[in-house]
N, C-alpha and C positions, 0 to 999 in steps of 0.2 A: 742699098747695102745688101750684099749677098747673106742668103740665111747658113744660119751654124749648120757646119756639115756634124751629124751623129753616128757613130762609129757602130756599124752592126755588131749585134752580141755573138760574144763565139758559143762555141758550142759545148766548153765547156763551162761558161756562164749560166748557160740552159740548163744544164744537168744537175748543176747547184741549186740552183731555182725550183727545179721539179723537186730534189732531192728533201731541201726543206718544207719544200710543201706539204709532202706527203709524210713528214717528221710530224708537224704540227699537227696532221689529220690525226697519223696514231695517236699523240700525245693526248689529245682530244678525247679521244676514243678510249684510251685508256683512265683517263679523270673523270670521264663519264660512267666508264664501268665499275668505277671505285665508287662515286660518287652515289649508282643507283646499288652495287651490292653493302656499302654502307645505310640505304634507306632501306634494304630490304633487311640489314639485321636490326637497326631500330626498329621496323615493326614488329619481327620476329617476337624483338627482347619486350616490345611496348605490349605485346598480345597476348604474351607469357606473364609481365608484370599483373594485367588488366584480369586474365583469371587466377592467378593468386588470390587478389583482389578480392575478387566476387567470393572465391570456395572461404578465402577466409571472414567476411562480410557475413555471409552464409552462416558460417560456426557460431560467430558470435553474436548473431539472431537469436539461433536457435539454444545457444545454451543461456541468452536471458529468459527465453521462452518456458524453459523449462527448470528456470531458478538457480541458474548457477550463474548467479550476479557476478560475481568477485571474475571467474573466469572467464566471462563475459568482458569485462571491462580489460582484462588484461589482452584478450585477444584484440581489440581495437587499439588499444594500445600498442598491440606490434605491426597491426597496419599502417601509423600513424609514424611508424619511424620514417617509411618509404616519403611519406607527404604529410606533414604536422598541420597543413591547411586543410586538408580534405573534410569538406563541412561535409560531408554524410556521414561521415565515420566519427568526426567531433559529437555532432549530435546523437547518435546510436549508442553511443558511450556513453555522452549524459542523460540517456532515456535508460539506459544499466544501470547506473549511479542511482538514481532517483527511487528506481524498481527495489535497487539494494537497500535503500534508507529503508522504505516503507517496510520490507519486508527482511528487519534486518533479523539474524538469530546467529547464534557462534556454536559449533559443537567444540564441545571441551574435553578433549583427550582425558583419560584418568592424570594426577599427577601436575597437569597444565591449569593458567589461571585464565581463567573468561575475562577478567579485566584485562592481562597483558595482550591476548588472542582478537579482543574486540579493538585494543587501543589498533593493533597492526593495520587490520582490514580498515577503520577509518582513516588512518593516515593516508589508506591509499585511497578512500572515498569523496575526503574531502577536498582533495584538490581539483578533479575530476569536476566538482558544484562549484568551485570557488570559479574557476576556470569559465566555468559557462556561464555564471552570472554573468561575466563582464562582457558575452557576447548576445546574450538573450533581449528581449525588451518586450515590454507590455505584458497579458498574463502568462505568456510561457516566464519573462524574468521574476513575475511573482510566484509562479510553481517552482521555480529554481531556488529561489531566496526562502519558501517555505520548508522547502527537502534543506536546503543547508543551515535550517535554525531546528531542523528533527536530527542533525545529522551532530548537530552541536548538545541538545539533547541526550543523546544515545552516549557522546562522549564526555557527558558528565553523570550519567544515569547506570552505563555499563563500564565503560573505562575508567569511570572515576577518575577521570583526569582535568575536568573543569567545575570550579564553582562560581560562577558569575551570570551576568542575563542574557548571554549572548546570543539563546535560545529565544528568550521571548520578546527578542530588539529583534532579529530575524524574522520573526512570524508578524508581529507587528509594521515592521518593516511593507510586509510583502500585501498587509491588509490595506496599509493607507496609496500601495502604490493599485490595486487591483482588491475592494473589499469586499466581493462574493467570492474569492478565491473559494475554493473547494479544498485544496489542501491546507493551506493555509487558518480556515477556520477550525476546520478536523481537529490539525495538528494542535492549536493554540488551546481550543477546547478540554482535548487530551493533558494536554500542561498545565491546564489552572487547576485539573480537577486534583492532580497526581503531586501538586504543589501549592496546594491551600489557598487558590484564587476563588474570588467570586462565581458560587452556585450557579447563579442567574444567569450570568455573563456567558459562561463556560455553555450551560442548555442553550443559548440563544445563538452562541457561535456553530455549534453542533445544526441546530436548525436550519441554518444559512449554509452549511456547508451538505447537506441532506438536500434541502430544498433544489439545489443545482443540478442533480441528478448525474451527477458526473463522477466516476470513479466510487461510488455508493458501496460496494462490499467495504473496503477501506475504512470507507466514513464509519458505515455502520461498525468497523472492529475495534477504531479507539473510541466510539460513542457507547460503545456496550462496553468494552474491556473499562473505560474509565470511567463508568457509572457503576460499576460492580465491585471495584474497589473502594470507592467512597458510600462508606457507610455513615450516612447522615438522613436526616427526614427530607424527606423530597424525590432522595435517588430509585427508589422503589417507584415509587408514581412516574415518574418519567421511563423508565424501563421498560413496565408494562403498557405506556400507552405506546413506546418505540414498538415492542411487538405484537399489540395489537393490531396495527397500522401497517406491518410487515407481513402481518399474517394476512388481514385482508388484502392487499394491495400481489400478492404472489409473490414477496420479494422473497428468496432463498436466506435462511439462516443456518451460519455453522454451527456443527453437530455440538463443538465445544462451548464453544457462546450460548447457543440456548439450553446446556446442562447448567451453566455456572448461572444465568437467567434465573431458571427454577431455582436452584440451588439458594438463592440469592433473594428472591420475592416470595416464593410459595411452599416450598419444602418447609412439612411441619416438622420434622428433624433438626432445622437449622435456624428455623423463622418461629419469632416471638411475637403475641397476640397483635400487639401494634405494627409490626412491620406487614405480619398480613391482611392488616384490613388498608392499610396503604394502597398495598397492590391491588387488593379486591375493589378498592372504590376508585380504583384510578380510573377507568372506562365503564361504560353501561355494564350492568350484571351480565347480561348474555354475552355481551363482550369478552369480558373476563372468563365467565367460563368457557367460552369457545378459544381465548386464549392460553387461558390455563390449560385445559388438553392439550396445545398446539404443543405448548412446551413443552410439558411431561412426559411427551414422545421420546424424547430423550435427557429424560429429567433422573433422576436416582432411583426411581419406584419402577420396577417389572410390573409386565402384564399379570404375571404369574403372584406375584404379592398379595398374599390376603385381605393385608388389609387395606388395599388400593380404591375396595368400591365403597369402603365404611369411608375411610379418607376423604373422596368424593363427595360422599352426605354430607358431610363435615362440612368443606367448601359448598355447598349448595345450601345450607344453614345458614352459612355464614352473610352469601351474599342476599337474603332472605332478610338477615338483620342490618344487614347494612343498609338497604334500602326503604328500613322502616318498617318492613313486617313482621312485625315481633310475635303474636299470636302463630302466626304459620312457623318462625324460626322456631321457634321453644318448640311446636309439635313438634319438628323435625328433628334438634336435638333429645328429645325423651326417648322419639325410636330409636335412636342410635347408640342413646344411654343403654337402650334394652339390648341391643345386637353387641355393644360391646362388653355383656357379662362372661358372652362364651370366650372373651381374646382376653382377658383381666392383664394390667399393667403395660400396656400401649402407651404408643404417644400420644392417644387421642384421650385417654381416659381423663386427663386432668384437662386437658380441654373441652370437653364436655360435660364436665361437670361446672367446670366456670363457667361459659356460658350460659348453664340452666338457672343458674343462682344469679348470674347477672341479672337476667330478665325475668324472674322470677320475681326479685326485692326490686323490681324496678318497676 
């Protein structure tokens, strides 16, 4: 069988053929150049988003750095419209949040109510904890869960907006899931003392929450702030053996904390015969009085005060008697009797006159 004869292409075939060819090259060429000048403006736009990003990451570092919580948390927050997942920025926010609890304070305009001012800022706090709880686990979920039973605290202590235990179902909460937490015992601590829970309890959770060595100024502000407020027998003894222990060990104390200390254990202006021998036999004698100076440093009595070095006698009498040396204390007190004829109606005069008649009929 003869083969199919195939009919040569004309020439204007050819020219079609070429014509589309070189159609498709452009086309090509032109979807390519779209294609790479569209990846060059994503990166453009992605490299412009990414230092946004960082300058505003930056801000709201730095202004929880230097305690401006609230705008802090607000600033991650406007990062967080771009990307609601971005766990750096989730987490940075509730390391704001937590900073804000602990160190929460409201200034109150003239005119304005600290309750309505405080409820604000936690409405905006709490979410923030609420939030993170649900994505924290193990002790970061128990520091979460303790900042949101402080945070529940704060909104029934300054908002006065809650009366229930929500507070100490939180802190509780946070003890059985993780029970050396650090904040958590602080906190609870803080709350028994300031709400008529168990003495004991409250020192022992303080201890465990000290013991850890972790976030320690803190510890020490509601372990000192809520044993300063609780005027009961014990709190004095526990105080000064906290700043004994502070003293030797170099830990730093706030200027304000260890006024209200002395104010609180040692100050004979403020402190009645029993409360100061509290303090004085809380630690060895030498103790105490190297404590006692420590604190008086910034206690109520100037260098400059007359009667700062009879005052001194006084306490150095005192812990003379506390330790059972009666013959040396009574010497100690008569000189004093004598040096305070030249200052007549002091705070010291009826106390030394009690104690000479103490140990005298004794």
């Amino acid at each position: 069988m003869a083969d199919e004869i195939v009919p040569p292409e004309t020439r204007s075939d050819k020219a079609w053929s070429f014509l589309m060819s070189w159609t498709g090259r452009v086309t090509a060429i032109v979807g390519l150049g779209a294609t790479i000048g569209g990846g060059v403006t994503w990166l453009m736009t992605h490299h412009r988003q990414q230092r946004e990003r960082a300058a505003h990451l930056a801000l709201a570092q730095t202004q929880a750095a230097q305690g401006d919580y609230q705008a802090s948390v607000d600033t991650y927050a406007a990062i967080l419209k771009a990307d609601p997942l971005d766990r750096t920025v989730l987490e940075g926010q509730l390391n704001a949040a937590m900073l804000w609890a602990e160190n929460f304070s409201i200034p109150v305009p003239e005119g304005q109510s600290a309750t309505e001012l405080g409820g604000r800022a936690l409405d905006e706090m709490m979410p923030v904890l609420q939030s993170g709880l649900t994505r924290s686990k193990g002790t970061r979920a128990a520091d979460v869960q303790a900042h949101l039973g402080w945070a529940h605290w704060l909104n029934q202590h300054i908002a006065e907006r809650e009366f229930g235990s929500a507070a100490e179902q939180n802190f509780r909460a946070a003890l059985a899931a993780d029970p050396g937490n650090v904040y958590a015992n602080a906190m609870l601590g803080n709350w028994m003392l300031q709400n008529g829970g168990d003495f004991s309890e409250a020192v022992r959770h303080f201890h465990t929450a000290a013991g850890a060595g972790k976030a320690l100024p803190f510890v020490r502000s509601l372990e000192i702030g809520g044993l300063t407020d609780y005027d009961q027998p014990g709190s004095r003894r526990e105080l000064i053996q906290i700043a004994n222990f502070m003293r030797a060990h170099g830990e730093t104390l706030d200027p304000d904390d260890r006024r209200d200390v002395f104010a609180f254990c040692c100050d004979m202006a403020d402190t009645g015969r029993t409360e100061l021998v509290e303090s004085l036999s809380a630690v060895p004698a030498q103790d105490a009085w190297l404590t006692y100076v420590w604190l008086e440093n910034s206690g109520s009595g100037g260098s400059s005060d007359p009667l700062r070095p009879l005052i001194h006698d006084y306490i150095q009498a005192s812990l003379l008697e506390i330790a059972g040396q009666r013959p040396d204390a009574l010497r100690q007190y008569r000189i004093l009797q004598q040096k305070l004829r030249s200052q007549p109606g002091t705070v010291l005069d009826g106390a030394v006159n009690a104690a000479i008649t103490r140990l005298t009929h004794s």
